[in-house]
N, C-alpha and C positions, 0 to 999 in steps of 0.2 A: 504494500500500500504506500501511495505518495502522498505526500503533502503538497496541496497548492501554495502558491507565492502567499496569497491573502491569508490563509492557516499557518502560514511556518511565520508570517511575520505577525501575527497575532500571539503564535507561540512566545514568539521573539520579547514580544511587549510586554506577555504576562512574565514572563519569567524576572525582566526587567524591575518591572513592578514588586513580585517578590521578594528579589534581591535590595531594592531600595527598602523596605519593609521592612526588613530583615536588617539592615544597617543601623536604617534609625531606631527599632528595637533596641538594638544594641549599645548605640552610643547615648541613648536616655536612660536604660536599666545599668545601677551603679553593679549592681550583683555580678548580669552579666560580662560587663566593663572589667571586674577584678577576675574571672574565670579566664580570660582570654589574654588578660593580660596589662590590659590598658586601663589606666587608673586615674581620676583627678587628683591632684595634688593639690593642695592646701596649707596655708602659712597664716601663723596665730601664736598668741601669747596663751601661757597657761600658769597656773601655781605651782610653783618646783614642788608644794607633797604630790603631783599629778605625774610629774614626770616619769619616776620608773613604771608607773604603771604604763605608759604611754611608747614605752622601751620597753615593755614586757616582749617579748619573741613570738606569745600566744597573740596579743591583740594584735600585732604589726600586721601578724599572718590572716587574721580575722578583718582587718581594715581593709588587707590589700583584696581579699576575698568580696567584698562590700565596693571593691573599687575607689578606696581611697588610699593614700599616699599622704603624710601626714610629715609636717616642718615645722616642729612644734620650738617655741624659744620663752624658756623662762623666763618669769617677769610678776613682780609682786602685785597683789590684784589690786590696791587700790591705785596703781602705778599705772597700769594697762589701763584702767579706763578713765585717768585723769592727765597722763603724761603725754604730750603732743607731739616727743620726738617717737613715743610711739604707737599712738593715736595716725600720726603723718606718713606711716609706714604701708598704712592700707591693708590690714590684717584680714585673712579672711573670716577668722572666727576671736574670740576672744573667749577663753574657760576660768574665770578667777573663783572665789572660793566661799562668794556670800553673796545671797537674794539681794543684797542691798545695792549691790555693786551691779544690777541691770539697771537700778533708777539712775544712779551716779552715771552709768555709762549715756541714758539720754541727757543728763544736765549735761556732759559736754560734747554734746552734739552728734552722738553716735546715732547711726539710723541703722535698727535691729530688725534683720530681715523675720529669724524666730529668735526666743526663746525660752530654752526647755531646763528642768535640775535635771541631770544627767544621775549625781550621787550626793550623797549626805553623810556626813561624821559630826559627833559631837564634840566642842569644846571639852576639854578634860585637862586635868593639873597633873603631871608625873611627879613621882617623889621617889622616895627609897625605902626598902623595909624598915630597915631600923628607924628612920626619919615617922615613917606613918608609924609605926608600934606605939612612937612618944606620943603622937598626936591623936592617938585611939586615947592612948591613958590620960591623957589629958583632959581629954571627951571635945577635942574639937573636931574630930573626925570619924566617925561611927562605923564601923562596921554590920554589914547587913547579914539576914538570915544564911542566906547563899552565897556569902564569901564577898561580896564588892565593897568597894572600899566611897564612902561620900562625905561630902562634908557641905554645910549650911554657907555657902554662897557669902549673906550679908556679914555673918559672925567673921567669916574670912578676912573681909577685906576692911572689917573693925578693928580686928587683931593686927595688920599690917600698918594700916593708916594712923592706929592709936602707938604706933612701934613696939607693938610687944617683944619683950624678949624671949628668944628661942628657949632657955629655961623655963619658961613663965610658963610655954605650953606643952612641958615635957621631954622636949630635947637639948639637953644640957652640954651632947657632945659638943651641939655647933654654936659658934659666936657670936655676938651680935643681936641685933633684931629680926625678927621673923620677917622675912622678902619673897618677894614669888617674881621670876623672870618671865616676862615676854616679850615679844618682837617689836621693833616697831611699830606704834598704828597708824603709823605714816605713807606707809613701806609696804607692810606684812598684812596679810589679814587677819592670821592669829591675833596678835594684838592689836588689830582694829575689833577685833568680835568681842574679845576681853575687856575692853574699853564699854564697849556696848552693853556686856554682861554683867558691867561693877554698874552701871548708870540705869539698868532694868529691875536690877536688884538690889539697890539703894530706894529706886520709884516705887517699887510693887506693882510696876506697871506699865506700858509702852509711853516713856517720856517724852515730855515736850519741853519748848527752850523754857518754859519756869524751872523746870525740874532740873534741868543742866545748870541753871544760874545756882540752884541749891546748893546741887552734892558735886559741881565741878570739881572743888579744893577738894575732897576727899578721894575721886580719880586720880586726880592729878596727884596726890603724896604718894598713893601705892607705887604709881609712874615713877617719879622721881625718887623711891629708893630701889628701884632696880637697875639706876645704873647705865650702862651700856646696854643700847637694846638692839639684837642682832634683826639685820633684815630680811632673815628668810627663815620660813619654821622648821625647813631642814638643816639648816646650819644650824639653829639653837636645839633642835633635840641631839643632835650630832655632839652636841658641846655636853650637854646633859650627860648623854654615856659616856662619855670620855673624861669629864670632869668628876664625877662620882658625885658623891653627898658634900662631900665641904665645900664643890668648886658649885656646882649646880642642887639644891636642896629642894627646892621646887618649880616647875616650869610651865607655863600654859603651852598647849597641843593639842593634836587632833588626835582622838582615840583611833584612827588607822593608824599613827604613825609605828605604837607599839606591836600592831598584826605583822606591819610590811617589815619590820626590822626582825621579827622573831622568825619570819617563812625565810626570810632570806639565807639565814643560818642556823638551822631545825637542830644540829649538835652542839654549837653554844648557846642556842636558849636552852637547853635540858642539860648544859652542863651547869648554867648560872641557877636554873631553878634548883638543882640539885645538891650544889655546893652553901657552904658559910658564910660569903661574903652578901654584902648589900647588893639586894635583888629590886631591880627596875618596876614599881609598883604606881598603878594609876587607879587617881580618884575623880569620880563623876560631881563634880559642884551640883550643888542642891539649892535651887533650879540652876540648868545650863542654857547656853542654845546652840543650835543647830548649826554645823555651817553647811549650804548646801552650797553645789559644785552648780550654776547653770552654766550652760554653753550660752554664749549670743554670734548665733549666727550672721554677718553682717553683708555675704553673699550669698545668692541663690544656693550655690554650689556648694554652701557649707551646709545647709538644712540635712543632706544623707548624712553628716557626719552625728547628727544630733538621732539619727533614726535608725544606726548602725549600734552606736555607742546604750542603747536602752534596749539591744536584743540578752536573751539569756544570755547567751555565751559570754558576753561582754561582760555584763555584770555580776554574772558568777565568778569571774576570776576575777573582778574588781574586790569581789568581799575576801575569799578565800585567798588569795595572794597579796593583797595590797590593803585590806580595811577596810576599806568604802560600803558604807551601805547604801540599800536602793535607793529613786528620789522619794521616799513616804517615810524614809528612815531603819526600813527593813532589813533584815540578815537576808541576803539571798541565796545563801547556803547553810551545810551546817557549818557551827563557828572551827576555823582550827584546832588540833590536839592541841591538848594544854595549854589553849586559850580561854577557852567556854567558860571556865570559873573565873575568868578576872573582868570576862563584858556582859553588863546588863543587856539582855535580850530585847529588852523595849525601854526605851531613856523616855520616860513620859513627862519627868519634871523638866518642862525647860520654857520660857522666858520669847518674848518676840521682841528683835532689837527695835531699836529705832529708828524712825523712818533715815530714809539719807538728809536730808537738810540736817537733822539735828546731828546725823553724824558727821555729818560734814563741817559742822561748827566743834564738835566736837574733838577732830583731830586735829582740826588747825589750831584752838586752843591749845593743844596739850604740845602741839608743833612749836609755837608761841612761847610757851611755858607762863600764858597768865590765866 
């Protein structure tokens, strides 16, 4: 059997057709795009706790799979959405480390195509066994029926602000007055969230500028006896292990940081929990708040990255490898070996900061130092 001219070029045109079908299928589906090989690439600032996870080898492979390609470049979150030299960079996404930090990203002029919380961890204070034992007998720090360790938020930040001495609350090894380190809240968003959490917990309640004219000075003293205040929350937990109890006695952080350090090295954490020396122990503030992780997508191109990043897979190895929990605050596995007894399963006490105007007055105050 033949084909006539008018059938074979009819053939000719549907095939044609197909094949353009079949292209644009292709080069719209991110899925298919990472299968074949060809992937968007994307460049964006993120918060260095984000980073290893982002270097994980499982998500790289999971991204490129999703057909993306990721250029990720640290950068502290209230930095990325306030800082013009890299705001002027034209990022295509922006992941910092607090709800607060999408409003702050429109006051300077960012135009957010979506965005979504990717993850969530809570604020939490690290200390040391022997450090928290004092602070149990002391009764400023409670130990719960199931082993976690918390302590009353306002009493906290009474006890530093009034300069209690470390004797006074049962720890007589260390010197001085009772101090708690955090970051920058210039810089860092730990000690931006910290900042928010002495000023929620001072209020009893989502504050406004009365309430900052209030309790300013008593932020602002916790602030000013810590010192040197590092600007990244991996460099100060870094300092924490490394400095031990006399050099570092207390530190604000994200309760991942202690998951991602402990997976990372499965036979020195069972060797520290094992051994005699002062063991790395975190306590839940009573109330805390949340830091959630959103992405703001500020290119079209970026939105798969936000539709990628909230499949299981992604998020399982967010919690199980790195800490993070879902965006609802979720475990979305079970917790690590020989972690489950030191994380509350559901952090329900916790605090809503405040809005960004007031913390935006609020850092440049403590910026200021009046």
């Amino acid at each position: 059997m033949t084909l006539s001219r008018r059938a074979l070029g009819g053939a000719l045109i549907g095939a044609g057709i197909v094949g353009t079908g079949a292209y644009v299928a292709l080069r719209d589906n991110p899925l298919l795009r990472g299968l074949t090989g060809n992937a968007t690439e994307l460049r964006g600032f993120v918060g260095g706790e984000k980073q290893p996870y982002l270097a994980n080898p499982q998500v790289v492979d999971l991204l490129r799979r999703h057909g993306i390609v990721l250029h990720s470049t640290i950068a502290g979150s209230v930095e990325m959405v306030r800082q013009r030299s890299l705001i002027d960079q034209r990022p295509d996404f922006l992941w910092p480390s607090s709800s607060v930090m999408t409003e702050m990203a429109k006051m300077s002029g960012l135009s957010i195509v979506r965005d979504q919380t990717i993850l969530n961890t809570p604020i939490v204070i690290y200390s040391w066994s022997g450090v928290v034992e004092g602070l149990v007998g002391a009764g400023l720090v409670t130990r719960t029926a199931d082993g976690h360790y918390e302590v009353d938020t306002g009493r906290l930040i009474g006890a530093i602000a009034s300069r209690s001495r470390w004797q006074d609350v049962g720890v007589p090894s260390l010197y001085g007055a009772i101090r708690i380190s955090s970051t920058d809240p210039n810089r860092s968003n730990s000690g931006f969230m910290f900042a928010g959490l002495m000023l929620s917990a001072l209020t009893g309640s989502v504050p406004d500028a009365g309430d900052l004219d209030k309790h300013f000075a008593t932020v602002r003293t916790v602030f000013e006896q810590m010192g040197f205040k590092s600007p990244s929350s991996g460099k100060l937990f870094d300092q924490y292990i490394a400095g031990g109890p006399g050099s570092e006695p207390m530190i604000v952080g994200y309760e991942n940081q202690l998951v991602e350090w402990a997976q990372a090295d499965r036979t020195r954490w069972e060797r520290i929990q094992a051994g005699k020396g002062a063991r790395p122990l975190l306590i839940y503030p009573r109330p805390t708040v949340y830091s959630s992780h959103p992405l703001l997508a500020l290119t079209g191109e970026a939105t798969a990255l936000i539709d990628a990043l909230l499949t299981p897979e992604l998020q399982a190895i967010a919690w199980t490898n790195h800490g993070f929990r879902g965006p609802l605050g979720e475990q979305t596995a079970s917790a690590p070996p020989g972690l489950a007894e030191l994380l509350i399963p559901e952090v329900s006490a916790t605090l809503p900061l405040p809005g960004a105007p007031v913390m935006l007055d609020l850092i440049q105050r403590l910026d200021a130092g009046t």
